[in-house]
N, C-alpha and C positions, 0 to 999 in steps of 0.2 A: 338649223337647230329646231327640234318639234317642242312646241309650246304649247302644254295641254290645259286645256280649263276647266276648272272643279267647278263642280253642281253639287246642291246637298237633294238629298233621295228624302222626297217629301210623300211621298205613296207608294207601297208593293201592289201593283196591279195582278200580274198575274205570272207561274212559273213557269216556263218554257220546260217540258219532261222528256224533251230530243233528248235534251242534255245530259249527261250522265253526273255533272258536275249542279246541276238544277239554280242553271241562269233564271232570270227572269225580267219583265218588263215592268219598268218601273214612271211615275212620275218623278221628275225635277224642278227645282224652283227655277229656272229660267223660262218654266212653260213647256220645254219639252220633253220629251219620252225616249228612254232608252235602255237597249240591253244591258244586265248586269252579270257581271262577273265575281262572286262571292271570294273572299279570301279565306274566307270558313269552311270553301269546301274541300274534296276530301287530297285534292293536290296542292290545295294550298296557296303560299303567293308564287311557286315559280310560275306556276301556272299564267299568272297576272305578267310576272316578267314579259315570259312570252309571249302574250297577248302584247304588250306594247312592244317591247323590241322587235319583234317578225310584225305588227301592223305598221309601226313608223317605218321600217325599213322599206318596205313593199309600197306605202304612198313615195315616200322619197323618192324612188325610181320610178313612179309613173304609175303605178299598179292601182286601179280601184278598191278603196278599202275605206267604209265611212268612218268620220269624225271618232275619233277614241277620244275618251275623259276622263278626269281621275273623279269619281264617286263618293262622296261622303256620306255614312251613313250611319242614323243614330239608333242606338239598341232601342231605343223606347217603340222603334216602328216594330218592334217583336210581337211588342204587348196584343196585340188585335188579331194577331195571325192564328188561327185555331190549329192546323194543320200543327202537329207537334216537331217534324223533319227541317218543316220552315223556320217555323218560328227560331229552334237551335240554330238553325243556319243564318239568319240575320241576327242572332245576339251573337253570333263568333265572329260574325262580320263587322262588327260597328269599328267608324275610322273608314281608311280610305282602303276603295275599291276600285274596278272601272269596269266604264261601261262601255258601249259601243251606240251609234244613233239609231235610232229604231226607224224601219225602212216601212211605212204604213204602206201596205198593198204589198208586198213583194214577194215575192214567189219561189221556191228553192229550184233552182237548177237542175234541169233534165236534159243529160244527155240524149237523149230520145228525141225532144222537142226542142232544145235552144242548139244554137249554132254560135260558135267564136273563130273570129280570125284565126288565122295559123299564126302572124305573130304576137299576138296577144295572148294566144294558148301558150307558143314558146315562152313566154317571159315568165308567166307563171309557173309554168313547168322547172324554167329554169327558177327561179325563189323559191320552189316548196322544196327543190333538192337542196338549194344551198341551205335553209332552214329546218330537212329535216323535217317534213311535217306532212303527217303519216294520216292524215286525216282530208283529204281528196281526194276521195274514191266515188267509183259511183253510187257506192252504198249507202256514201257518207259525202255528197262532192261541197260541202261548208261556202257556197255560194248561193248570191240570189240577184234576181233577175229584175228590176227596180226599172222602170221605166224606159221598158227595152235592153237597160244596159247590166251587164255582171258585174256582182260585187263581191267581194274575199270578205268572208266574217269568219273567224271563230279560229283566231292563232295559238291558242292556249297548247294544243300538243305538237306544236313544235319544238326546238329544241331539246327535245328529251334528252339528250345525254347528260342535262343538270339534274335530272333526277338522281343521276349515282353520286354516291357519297364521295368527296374527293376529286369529284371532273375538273376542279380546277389548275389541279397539279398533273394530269395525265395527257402533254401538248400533242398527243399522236391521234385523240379523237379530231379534230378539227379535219386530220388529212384522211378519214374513212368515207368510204362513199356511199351508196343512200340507196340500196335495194331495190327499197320497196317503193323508187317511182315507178318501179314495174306496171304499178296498180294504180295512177294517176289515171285521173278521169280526162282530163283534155292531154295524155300522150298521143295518143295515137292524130288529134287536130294539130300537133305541136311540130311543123315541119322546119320551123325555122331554128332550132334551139341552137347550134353553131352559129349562124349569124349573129345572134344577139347577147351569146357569151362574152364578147369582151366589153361592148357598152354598156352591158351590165356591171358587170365587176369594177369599170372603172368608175361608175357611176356613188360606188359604196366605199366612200373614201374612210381612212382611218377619221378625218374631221366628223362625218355624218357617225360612224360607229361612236366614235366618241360622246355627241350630241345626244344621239338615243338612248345611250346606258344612262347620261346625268339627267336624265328625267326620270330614272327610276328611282321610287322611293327609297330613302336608306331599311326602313322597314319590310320591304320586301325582298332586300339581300341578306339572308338568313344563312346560317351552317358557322360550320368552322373559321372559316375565312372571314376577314371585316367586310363591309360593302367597298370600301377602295379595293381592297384588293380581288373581290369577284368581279368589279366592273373591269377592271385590270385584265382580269382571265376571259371575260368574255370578249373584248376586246381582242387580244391575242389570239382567240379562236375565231375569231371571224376572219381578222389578217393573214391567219394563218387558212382558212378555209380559202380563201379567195388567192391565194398564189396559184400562178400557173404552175403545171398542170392541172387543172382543177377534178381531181377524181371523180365527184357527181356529176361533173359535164359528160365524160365519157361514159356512167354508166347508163347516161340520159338517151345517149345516142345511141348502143349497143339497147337496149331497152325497144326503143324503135325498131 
């Protein structure tokens, strides 16, 4: 079960403008620094969902992906912020957010110059199809290179099919497969992804899905549906994604 630790956000250092969602680095009172992920911005809290549900699931199985936390943070840090964009974006934020560790020195990922195993590419290749997450490319490969080794940051656009209204009640999303790993950045290093298909899946037990959704806030399970019954439906979507045949296994492999 992932047990996450709240820091309160005692300084806005400075924005990250990669971001289309305008993260930033911030101080925490336990002394450290780390990436934030707004609930003010303009996706909202699925957004945050997915940031922890796709990062907890992806350490669970082994996957490098640093410390996530829940972020606490007070409107009054608005006050000082001159930038007018910011400043509204941490007063719509105040309460809990999260962040990610801040990897000091670290380097975004270049396919050009870094090199990953083949089964380490496979694994992630295999998680970013099971999640859906459209954002490892080379354009955009949301990794960084921390003391030799790769790291997976920036899960917020996975999941996307909670963005449609009602994905909770439509169980045939779960069994669609996932195109656009056409365009993953480590397919073509990813030779093993058959092999590692089933220790994967069996690895993502209904116990672990369940663990990860009860750490979502009830406040970030928003819509029609209560938060029991979203974590419910996400739940069911992953169970349901992870039954063999797994259709983004195959499109993984056809892809190659």
């Amino acid at each position: 079960m992932p047990t996450l630790r709240t820091v309160r956000v005692t300084r806005y250092v400075t924005p990250l403008r990669e971001g289309g969602s305008l993260p930033a680095i911030v101080d925490a009172d336990d002394e450290g620094m780390y990436v934030v992920k707004f609930r003010g911005a303009g996706q909202g809290t699925r957004a945050l969902v997915a940031e922890l549900v796709s990062g907890e699931i992806a350490r669970a199985i082994g996957l490098p992906v640093p410390e996530l936390v829940f972020a606490e943070l007070d409107r009054d840090l608005s006050r000082t912020e001159p930038d007018p964009e910011i400043h509204q974006l941490i007063y719509d934020s105040a309460g809990l957010n999260i962040a990610v560790d801040y990897l000091p020195g670290s380097v975004s990922f270049d396919p050009a110059v870094h090199r990953i195993d083949g089964e380490l590419a496979s694994r992630i290749v295999w998680f970013d199809a099971l999640v859906t997450n459209v954002d490892r490319t080379a354009r955009n490969t949301n990794m960084l290179v921390w003391h030799r080794k790769p790291w997976l940051i920036d899960h917020g656009a996975t999941l996307y099919f909670h963005h449609a209204t009602g994905w909770e009640h439509e169980p045939t999303r779960a069994r669609q497969g996932f195109p656009l790993v056409r365009d993953h950045v480590l397919l073509r290093a990813a030779d093993r992804i058959a092999a590692v298909d089933e220790p994967l899946a069996r690895a993502i037990t209904p116990g672990l899905i369940d663990g990860v959704l009860a750490a979502v806030p009830d406040a970030w399970l928003t819509g029609e549906s209560s938060p029991a019954e979203l974590r419910a439906a996400y739940a069911r979507y992953f169970q349901s994604r992870l039954e063999a045949p797994r259709p983004f296994l195959a499109e993984a492999l056809d892809a190659r």
